[in-house]
C-alpha positions in Angstrom: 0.0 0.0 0.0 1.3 3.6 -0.3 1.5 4.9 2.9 3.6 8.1 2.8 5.0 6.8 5.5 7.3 9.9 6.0 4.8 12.1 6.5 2.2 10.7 8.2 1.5 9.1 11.2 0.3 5.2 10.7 -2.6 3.6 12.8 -4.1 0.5 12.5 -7.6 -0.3 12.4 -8.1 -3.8 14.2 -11.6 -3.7 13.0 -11.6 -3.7 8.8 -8.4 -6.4 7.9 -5.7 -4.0 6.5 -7.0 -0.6 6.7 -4.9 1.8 7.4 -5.7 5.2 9.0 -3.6 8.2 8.0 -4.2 10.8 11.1 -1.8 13.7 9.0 -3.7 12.4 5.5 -6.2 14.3 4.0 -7.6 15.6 0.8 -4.7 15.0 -1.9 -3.7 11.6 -0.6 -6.2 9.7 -2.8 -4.2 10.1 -6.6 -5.1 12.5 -8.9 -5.9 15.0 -6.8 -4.5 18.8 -5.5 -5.6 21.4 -3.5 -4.5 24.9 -2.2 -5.3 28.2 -1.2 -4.4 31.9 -0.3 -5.9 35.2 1.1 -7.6 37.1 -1.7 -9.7 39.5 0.7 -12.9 38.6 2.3 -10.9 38.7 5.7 -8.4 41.1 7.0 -5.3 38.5 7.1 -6.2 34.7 7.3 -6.2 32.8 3.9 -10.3 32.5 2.7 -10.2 31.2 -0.5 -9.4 27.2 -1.4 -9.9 24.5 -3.6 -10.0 20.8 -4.8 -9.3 19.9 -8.3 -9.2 16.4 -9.7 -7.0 15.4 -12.7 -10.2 14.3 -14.2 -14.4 14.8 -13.8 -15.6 12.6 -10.7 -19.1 11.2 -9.5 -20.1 13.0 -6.8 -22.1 12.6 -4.1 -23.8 15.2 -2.2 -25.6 16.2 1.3 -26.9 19.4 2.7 -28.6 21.6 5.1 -32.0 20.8 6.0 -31.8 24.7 6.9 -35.2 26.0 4.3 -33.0 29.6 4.1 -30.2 27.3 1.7 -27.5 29.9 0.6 -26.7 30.6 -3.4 -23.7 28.0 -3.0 -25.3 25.4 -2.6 -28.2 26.1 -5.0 -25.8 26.4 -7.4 -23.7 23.5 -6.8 -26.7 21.5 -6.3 -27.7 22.4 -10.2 -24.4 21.8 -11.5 -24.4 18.5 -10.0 -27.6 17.3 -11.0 -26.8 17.7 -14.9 -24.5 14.2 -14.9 -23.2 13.8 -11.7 -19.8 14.6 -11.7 -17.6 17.9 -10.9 -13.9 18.3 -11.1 -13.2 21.6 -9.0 -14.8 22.4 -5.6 -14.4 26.3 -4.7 -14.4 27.6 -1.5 -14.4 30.7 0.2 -14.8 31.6 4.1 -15.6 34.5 5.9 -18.9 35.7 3.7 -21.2 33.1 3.5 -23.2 34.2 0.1 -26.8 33.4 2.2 -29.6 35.5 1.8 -28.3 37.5 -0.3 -31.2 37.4 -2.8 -30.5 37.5 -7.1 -27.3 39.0 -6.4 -26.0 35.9 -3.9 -26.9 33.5 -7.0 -25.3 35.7 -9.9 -22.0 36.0 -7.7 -21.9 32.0 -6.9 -22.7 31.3 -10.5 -19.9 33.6 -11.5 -17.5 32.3 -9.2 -18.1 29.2 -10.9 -17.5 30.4 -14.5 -14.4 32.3 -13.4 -13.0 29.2 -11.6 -13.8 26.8 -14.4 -12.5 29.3 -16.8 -9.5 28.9 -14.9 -9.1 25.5 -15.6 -10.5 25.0 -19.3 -13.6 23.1 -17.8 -17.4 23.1 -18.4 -19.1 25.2 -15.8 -21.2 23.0 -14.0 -18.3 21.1 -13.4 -17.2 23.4 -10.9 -18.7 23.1 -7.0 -19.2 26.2 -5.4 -20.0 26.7 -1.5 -19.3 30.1 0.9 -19.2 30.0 5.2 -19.3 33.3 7.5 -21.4 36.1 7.8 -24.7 35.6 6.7 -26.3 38.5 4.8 -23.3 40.0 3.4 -22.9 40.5 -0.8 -19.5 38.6 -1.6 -16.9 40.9 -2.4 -16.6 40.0 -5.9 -13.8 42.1 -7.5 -11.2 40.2 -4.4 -12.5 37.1 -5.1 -12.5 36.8 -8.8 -8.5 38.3 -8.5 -8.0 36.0 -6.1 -9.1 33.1 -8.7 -7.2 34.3 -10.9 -4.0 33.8 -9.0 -4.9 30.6 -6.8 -3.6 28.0 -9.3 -0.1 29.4 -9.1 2.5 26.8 -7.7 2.9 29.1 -5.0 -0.7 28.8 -3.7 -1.0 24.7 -4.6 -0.2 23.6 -0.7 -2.6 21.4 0.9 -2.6 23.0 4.3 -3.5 26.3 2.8 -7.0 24.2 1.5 -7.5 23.3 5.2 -7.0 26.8 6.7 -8.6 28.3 3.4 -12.0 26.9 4.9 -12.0 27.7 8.6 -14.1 30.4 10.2 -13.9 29.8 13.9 -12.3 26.5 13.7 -9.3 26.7 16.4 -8.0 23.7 14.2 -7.9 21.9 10.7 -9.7 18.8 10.9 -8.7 15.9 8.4 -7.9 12.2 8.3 -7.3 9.5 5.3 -7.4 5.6 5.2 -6.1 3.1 2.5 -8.1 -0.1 2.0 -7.8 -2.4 -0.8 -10.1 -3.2 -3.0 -9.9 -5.6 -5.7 -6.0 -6.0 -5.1 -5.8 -1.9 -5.4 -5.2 0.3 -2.9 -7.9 2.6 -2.4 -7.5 6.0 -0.4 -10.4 8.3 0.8 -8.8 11.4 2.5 -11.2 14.4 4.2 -11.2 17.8 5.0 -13.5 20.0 7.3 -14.4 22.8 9.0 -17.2 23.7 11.6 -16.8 24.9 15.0 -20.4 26.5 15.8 -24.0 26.5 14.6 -23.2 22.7 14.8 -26.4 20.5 15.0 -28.2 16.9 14.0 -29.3 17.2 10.7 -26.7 19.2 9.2 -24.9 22.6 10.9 -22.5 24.5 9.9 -20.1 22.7 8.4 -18.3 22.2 5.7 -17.1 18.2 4.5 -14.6 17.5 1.7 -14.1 13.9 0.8 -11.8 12.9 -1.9 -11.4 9.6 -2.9 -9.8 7.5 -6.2 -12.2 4.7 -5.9 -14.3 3.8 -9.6 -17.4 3.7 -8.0 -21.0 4.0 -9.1 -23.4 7.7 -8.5 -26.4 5.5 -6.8 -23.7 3.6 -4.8 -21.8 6.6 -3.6 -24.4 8.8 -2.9 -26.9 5.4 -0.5 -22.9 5.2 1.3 -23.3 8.8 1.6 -26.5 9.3 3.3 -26.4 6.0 5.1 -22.9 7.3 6.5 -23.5 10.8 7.0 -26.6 9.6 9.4 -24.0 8.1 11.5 -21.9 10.9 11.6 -22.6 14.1 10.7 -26.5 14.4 11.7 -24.8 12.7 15.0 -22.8 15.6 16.1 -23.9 18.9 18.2 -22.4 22.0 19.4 -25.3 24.3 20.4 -28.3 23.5 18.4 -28.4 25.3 15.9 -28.3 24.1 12.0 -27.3 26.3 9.3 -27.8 27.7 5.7 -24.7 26.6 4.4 -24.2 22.9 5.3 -22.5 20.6 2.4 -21.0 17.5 2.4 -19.1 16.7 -1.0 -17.5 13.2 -1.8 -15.6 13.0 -5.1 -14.4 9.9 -7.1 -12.1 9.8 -9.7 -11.6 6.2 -10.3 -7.7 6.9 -10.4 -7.1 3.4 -8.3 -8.2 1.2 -11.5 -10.3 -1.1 -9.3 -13.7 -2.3 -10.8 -16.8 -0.1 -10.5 -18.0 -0.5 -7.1 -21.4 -1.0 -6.4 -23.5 -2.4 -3.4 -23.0 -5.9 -4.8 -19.3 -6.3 -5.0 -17.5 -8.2 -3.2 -15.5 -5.4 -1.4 -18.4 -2.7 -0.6 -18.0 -3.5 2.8 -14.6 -2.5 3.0 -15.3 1.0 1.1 -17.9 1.8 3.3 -16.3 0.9 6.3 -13.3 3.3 4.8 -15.7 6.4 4.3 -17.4 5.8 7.5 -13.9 5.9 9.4 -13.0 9.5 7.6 -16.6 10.9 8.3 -16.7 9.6 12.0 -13.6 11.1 12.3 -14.2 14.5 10.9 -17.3 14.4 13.0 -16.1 14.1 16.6 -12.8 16.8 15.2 -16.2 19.1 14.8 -17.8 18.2 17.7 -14.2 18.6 19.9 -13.6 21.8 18.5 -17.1 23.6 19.2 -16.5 27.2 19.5 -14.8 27.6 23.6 -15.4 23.5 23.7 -13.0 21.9 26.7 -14.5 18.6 26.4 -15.5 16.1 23.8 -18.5 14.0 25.0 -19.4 11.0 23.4 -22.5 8.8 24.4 -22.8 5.4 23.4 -26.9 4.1 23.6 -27.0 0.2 23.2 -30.0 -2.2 23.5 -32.8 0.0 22.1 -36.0 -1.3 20.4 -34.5 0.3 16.4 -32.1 2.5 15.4 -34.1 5.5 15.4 -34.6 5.3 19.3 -30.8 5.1 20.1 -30.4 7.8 18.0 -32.8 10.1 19.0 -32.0 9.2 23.1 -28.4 10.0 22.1 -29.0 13.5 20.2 -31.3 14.3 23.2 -28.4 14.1 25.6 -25.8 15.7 23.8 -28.3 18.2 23.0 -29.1 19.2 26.5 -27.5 22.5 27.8 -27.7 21.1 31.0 -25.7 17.9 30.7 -23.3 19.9 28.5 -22.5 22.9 31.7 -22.3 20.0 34.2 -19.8 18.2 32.1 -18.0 21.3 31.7 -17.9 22.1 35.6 -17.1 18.2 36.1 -20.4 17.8 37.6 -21.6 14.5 38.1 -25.2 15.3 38.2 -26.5 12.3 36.4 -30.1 13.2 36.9 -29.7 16.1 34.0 -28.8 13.2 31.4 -31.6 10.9 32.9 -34.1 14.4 32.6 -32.6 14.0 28.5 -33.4 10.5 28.5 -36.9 11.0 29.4 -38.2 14.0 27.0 -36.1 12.7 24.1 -39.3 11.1 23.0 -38.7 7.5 23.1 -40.8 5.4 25.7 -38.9 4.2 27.9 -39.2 1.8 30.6 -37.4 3.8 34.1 -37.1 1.1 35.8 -34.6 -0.7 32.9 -32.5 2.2 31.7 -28.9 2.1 33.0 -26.7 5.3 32.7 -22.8 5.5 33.4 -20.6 8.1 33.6 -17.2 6.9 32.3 -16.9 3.5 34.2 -18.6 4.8 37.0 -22.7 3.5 37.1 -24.9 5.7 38.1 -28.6 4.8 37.5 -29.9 1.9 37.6 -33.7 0.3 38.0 -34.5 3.3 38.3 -32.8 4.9 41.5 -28.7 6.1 42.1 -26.8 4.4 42.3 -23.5 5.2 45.2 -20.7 6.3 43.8 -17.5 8.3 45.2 -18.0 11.9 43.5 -14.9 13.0 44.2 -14.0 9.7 41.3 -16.5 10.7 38.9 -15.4 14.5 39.1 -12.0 13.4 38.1 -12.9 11.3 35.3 -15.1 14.5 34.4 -11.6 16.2 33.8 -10.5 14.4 30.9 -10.9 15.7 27.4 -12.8 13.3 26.5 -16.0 11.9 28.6 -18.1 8.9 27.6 -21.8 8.5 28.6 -23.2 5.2 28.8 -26.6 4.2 28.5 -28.7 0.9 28.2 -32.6 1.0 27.8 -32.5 -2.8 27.6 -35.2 -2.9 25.0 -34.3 -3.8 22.3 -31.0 -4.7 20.3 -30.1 -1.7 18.4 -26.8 1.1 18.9 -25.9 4.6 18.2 -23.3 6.8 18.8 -23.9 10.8 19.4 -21.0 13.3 20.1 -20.9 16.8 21.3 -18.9 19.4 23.8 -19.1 21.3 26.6 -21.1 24.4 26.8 -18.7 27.0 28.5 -18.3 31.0 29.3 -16.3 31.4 25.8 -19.1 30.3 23.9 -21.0 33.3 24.6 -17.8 35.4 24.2 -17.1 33.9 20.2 -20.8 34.6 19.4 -21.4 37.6 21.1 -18.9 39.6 18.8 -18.9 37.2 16.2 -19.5 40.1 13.8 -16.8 42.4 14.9 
């Protein structure tokens, strides 16, 4: 397999036989691809303007706000893509986010997207173009289109610049790659994101970039897609709020040479299991790095009657503004993820649900149970907590993560804007 072994750091995955998780991989690790960026403008000093290109057109596969105010980006993008399924550019800027802008909003995106493709001697629609920051703002047009001008330059084409390119209150990149093989090929599926607040279920604001040099199928790409992206990104939560911008963007250029992949070959498995590993991944990065975050919380439902239950048990915790202070203030007041449990929706039975905190059980048939606080307020420390329920109903799992709600959150939004 190629592993680029000098430049990134190697992990194992016990769980899929010979993947191989790339922590420093990202967007240009799968072949055929580059990305880059630079400052053109929209912000005072840090680089907002990035792209992918592919060394050839590649089925895409897309997923997007459930926010009705969608912003001209992804109107646009979602019209390119829907005349053959393939792009070969994605364009991003940060720090304007091109929503509610009216006409204008859509003449700007559509002409980033001519200027862009222009660039490259490609068809229009081939280009994918999405905006994140201030909503309400008319995209500074004359900065942008100079910057696009200048962005393919050799000077610009560095991958980190891509991963900075895209932040808006991101304290961090967020990426990750694996390498599978699939029919005797080695297959790599590299990611990039950003999203730091306005993070919730369904879609927030984020941005997902998902490269990968798999031949694969549009139907089979996209049903991985949304089957994945239910798993991960609608599993994530920083403060509840979903926004106009939200786009997740997987691109295939069959570079590896394996045979088309579809649902029924042989090796689907081991794909999916590969683009569930770089979504989970760029999920809980999110989640970690909501905006004045300390914590990372993850909670793990098991034994509920379907899917949906665990699921919506495990949104309703990570949800709760009261869980996420008392995990912030290592607070082991367990009755505030019990009080989740219970108006999440799901019938539940009191007297079966178990709840732990860490290793440390503390409900169960339906009373306390004793536990040393001073423990449990230690274990709260960490930077990552794990909440454990069971509603012994059932056989079915999910996974929800989110993050502390502390005093900076209200700092970053309060002068978001200035």
């Amino acid at each position: 397999m190629r592993t680029n072994e000098g430049e990134n750091k190697l992990t194992p995955v016990p769980s899929v036989k010979d993947m191989v998780v790339l922590e420093e991989g990202s967007v240009t690790l799968p072949k055929g691809f580059k990305a880059g960026g630079m400052h053109c403008g929209v912000k005072r000093k840090r680089l907002d303007l990035g792209y992918i290109v592919s060394e050839v057109p590649a089925i895409v596969a897309g997923v997007y706000t459930t926010n009705i105010f969608q912003a001209a980006p992804l109107l646009v993008t979602q019209e390119s893509i829907a005349k053959e399924n393939k792009i070969q550019a994605i364009l991003v800027n940060s720090g304007n986010a091109n929503a509610c802008t009216g006409e204008q909003g859509l003449l700007d995106a559509f002409e980033m997207q001519k200027e862009f493709a222009s660039e490259l001697a490609i068809q229009d629609h081939l280009v994918a173009v999405t905006s994140t920051g201030v909503i309400g703002e008319n995209l500074p047009m004359d900065k942008i289109k100079t910057g696009i001008k200048q962005i393919l330059k050799q000077e610009y084409q560095v991958e980190d610049n891509f991963k900075q390119a895209i932040l808006t209150t991101d304290t961090c990149i967020k990426q990750i790659a694996v390498q599978v093989e699939i029919d005797g090929k080695t297959v790599s599926i590299g990611g990039a994101a950003k999203g730091s607040g306005m993070i919730h279920p369904n879609m927030a604001t984020m941005l997902g970039f998902v490269t990968t040099d798999a031949n694969i199928s549009h139907e089979a790409l996209l049903s991985a897609l949304k089957d994945i992206t239910n798993q991960t990104f609608n599993m994530i939560t920083v403060d509840g709020d979903t926004s106009t911008n939200d786009m997740v963007l997987v691109m295939a250029n069959g570079v590896a040479g394996n045979n088309q992949l579809t649902k029924n070959h042989p090796d689907w498995e081991i794909f999916k299991s590969g683009l569930k590993k770089v979504s989970e991944e760029l999920a809980k990065k999110i989640a970690k790095d909501g905006e004045g975050a300390t914590k990372l919380i993850e909670v793990q439902v098991d034994s509920a009657a379907n899917v949906d239950d665990a699921r919506a048990v495990g949104k309703s915790i990570i949800s709760s503004n009261l869980v996420k202070t008392a995990i912030y203030g290592t607070d082991p007041n367990w009755g505030r993820i019990v009080g989740a449990i219970g108006y999440s929706g799901v019938q539940v039975a009191p007297n079966d649900v178990k709840v732990a905190i860490g290793p440390f059980m503390v409900f169960e048939n339906g009373l306390p149970c004793p536990i040393v606080e001073e423990d449990v307020k230690d274990y709260l420390m960490l930077d990552t907590v794990k909440i454990s329920v069971e509603l012994n109903q059932g056989n079915s799992s999910a996974t929800a993560w989110g993050c502390d709600l502390t005093y900076d959150y209200v700092k970053i939004n309060a002068s978001y804007r200035t």
